[in-house]
N, C-alpha and C positions, 0 to 999 in steps of 0.2 A: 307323887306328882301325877302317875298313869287318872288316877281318878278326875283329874280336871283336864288334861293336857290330852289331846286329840289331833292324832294326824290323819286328814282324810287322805286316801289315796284313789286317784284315778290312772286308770289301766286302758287297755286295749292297742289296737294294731296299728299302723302311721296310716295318716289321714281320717281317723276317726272323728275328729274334734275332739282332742285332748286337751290341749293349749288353750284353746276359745273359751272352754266349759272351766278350767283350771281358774281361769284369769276372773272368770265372774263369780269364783267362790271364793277365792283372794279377794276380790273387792267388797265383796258382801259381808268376809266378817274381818276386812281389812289387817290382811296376814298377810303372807309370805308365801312364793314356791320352791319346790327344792326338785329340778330337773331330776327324775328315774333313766335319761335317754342315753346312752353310753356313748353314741354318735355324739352327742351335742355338747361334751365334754369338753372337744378338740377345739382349738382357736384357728386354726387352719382351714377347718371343713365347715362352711357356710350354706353356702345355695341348695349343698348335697342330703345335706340333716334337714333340713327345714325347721333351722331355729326360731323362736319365737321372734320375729321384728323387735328393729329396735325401739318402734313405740308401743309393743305389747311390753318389752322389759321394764319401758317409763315406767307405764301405769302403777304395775305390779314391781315390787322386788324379786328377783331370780337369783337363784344361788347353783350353784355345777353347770352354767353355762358359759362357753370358754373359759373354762378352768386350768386345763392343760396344754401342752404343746403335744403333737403326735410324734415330736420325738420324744416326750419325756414317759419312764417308766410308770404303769400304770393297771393295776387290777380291780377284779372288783373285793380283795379282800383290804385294799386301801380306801375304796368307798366305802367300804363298812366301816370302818374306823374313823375317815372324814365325817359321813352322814352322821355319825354319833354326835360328836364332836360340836357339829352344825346344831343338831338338833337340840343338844342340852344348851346353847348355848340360845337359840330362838325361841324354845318355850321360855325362858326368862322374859321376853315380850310379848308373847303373844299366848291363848289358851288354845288356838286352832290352826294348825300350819299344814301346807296343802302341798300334797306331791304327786308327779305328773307324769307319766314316761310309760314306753313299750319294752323296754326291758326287764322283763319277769324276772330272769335271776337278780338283778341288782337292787328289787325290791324285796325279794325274797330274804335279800342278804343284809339289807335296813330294818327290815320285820323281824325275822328269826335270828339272824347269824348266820353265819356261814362255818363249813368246816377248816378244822388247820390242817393245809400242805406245807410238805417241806419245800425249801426254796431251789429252783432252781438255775443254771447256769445260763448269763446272757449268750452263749456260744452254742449252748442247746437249740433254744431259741430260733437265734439266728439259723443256724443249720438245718432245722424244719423248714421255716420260711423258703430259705432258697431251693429244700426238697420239694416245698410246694409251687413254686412260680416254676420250674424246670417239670417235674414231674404233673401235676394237680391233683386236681380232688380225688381221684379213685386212688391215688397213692397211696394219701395219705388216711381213706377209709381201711385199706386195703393195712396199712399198721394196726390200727388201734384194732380193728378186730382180729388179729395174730397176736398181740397183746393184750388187750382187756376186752374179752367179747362182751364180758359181763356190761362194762359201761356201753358199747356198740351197741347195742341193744335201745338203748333208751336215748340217747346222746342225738342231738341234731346235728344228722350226720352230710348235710350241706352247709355246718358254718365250721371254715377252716380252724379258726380262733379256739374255739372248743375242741376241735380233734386236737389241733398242734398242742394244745395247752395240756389235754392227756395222753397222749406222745410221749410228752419232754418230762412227766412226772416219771412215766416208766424208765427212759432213757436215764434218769436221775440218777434215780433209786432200786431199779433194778424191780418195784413192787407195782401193780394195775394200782391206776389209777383208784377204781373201785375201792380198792382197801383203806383208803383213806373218807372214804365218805359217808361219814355216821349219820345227818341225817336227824342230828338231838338240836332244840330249838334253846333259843335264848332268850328271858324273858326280858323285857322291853319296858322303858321309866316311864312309856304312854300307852295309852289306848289307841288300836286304828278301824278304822271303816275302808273298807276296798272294793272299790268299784271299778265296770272297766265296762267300755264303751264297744258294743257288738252290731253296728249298724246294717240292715241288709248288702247282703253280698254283691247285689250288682250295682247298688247305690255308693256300695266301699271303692270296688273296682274302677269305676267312673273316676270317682274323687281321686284315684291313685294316678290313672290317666291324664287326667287335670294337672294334677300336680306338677309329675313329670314333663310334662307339656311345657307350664310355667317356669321350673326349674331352669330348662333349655333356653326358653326369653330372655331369663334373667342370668344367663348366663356362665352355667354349670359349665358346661363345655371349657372356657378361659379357667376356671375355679382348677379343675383337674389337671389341665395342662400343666397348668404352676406347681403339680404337686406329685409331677409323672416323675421325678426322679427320687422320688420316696416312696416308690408305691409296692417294694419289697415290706415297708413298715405295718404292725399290726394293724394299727387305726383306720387304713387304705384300706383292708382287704371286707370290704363291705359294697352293696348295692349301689347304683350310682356312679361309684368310682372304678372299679375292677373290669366294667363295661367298658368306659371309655379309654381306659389303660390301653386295652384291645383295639381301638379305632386308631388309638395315636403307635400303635406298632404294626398298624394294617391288616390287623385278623378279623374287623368287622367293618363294613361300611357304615356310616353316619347313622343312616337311617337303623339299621340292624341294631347298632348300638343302640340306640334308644326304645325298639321294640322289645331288646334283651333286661331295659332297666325296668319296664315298667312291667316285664312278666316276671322277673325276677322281685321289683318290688310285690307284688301281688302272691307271689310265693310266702316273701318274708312276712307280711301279714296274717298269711294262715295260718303260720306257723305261730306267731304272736297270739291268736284269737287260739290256739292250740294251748298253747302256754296257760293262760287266765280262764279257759274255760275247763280246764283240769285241777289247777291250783285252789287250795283251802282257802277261805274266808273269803274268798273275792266273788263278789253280789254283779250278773250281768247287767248294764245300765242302760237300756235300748233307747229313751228318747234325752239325748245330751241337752234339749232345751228345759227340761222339766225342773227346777230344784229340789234336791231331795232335803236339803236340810234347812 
């Protein structure tokens, strides 16, 4: 199958023109996308992800967007197994299918594979979480490097999600995180092309500004409030939301809040354009109007 079946994949950080550039390569060879965005999974979190509209979804077919609930269990070693699943099932129709998202590891983990951890306890979990909402981020930096310095090291050490998540491997198992992490690739029933969208930096920043700007119009503000009494859960604990969590318990003014989303959005993208501009096989794509294929 890999010799005719081709998944192109586009990359880069939020507000790049991912979506835009995705939807006209779908129409072009009149395929299908398969969201990469871990954000845009949730049925809950709307205004906050900057889901594609729901007349970009017309146009195009979309698959991993509002997929789950942010209460229901969820990793990315299940989107490897979904994305499979998806994928052998859409090259049946089509020879070109197109996927789109700022989550590096979950492309990584549709490309390669991922490694196997053992499972751990929803009580783990939970118990991190509340060490982090009570304690924060230095806490819980302040664990994984007294346990696995080795992954500290490398681990993006401002996204709770990934500390808590090698945390709770060690609290398991008694073993660093690190020791589970081989790092052997899986070979794949297609071929892919990976590109990823690196637009100048003050021309990104803008757009991220914009954004957020719009987001607020349209109503983020009501979006979170509805979701303040969930906002111990994983899916919460991202940009956007964790800000105004703070507004609605009084630890930021309105405005704060939003100066804090959009330096914090502009963080998370550097950190993204870190990701793809380190990562193998992915080709930087500077002008998103250009077709390459």
């Amino acid at each position: 199958m890999a010799e005719n079946k081709i998944l192109i994949c586009i990359g880069g950080p939020t507000a790049s023109g991912k979506t835009a550039l995705a939807i006209k390569l779908a129409e072009k060879y009149r395929s299908e996308i398969i969201s990469v965005d871990s954000r845009q999974f949730y049925k809950e979190m709307n205004i906050g992800t900057a889901k594609p509209t729901q007349e970009e979804q017309n146009r195009v077919p979309h698959h991993f967007i509002d997929h789950i609930s942010i209460h229901d269990p969820y990793d990315i070693g299940l989107f490897e197994k979904e994305s499979m699943t998806l994928l052998e099932d859409r090259f049946k129709h089509h020879d070109i299918l197109i996927a789109v998202g700022g989550s590096g590891l979950y492309f990584k983990a549709m490309l390669e594979g991922i490694d196997s951890f053992p499972p751990v306890s929803p009580e783990i979990i939970t118990q991190l979480q509340k060490e982090y909402l009570e304690k924060g981020l230095d806490y819980l930096k302040g664990q994984l490097q007294q346990v696995d310095p080795n992954y500290f090291q490398i681990v993006d050490q401002n996204n709770p999600v990934r500390l808590i998540r090698a945390i709770s491997i060690f609290r398991e198992t008694g073993n660093p995180f690190s020791n589970y992490r081989t790092g052997k690739k899986v070979d794949r029933f297609f071929d892919s092309h990976c590109f990823y969208l690196s637009p100048p930096r003050a021309i990104l920043y803008e757009k991220i500004n914009d954004r957020v700007d719009k987001m607020i119009q349209d109503g983020l503000i009501d979006e979170v409030h509805t979701l303040q009494g969930f906002k111990g859960l994983k899916a919460l604990q991202t940009v956007g939301y964790t800000e105004l969590f703070k507004y609605f318990s009084n630890e930021y003014e309105i405005k704060e809040a939003i100066l804090k989303i959009k330096q914090n959005t502009r963080q998370y993208a550097k950190r993204q354009l870190t990701w793809f501009n380190n990562a193998e096989k992915w080709t930087k794509w500077e002008d998103s109007n250009t077709i390459l294929f």
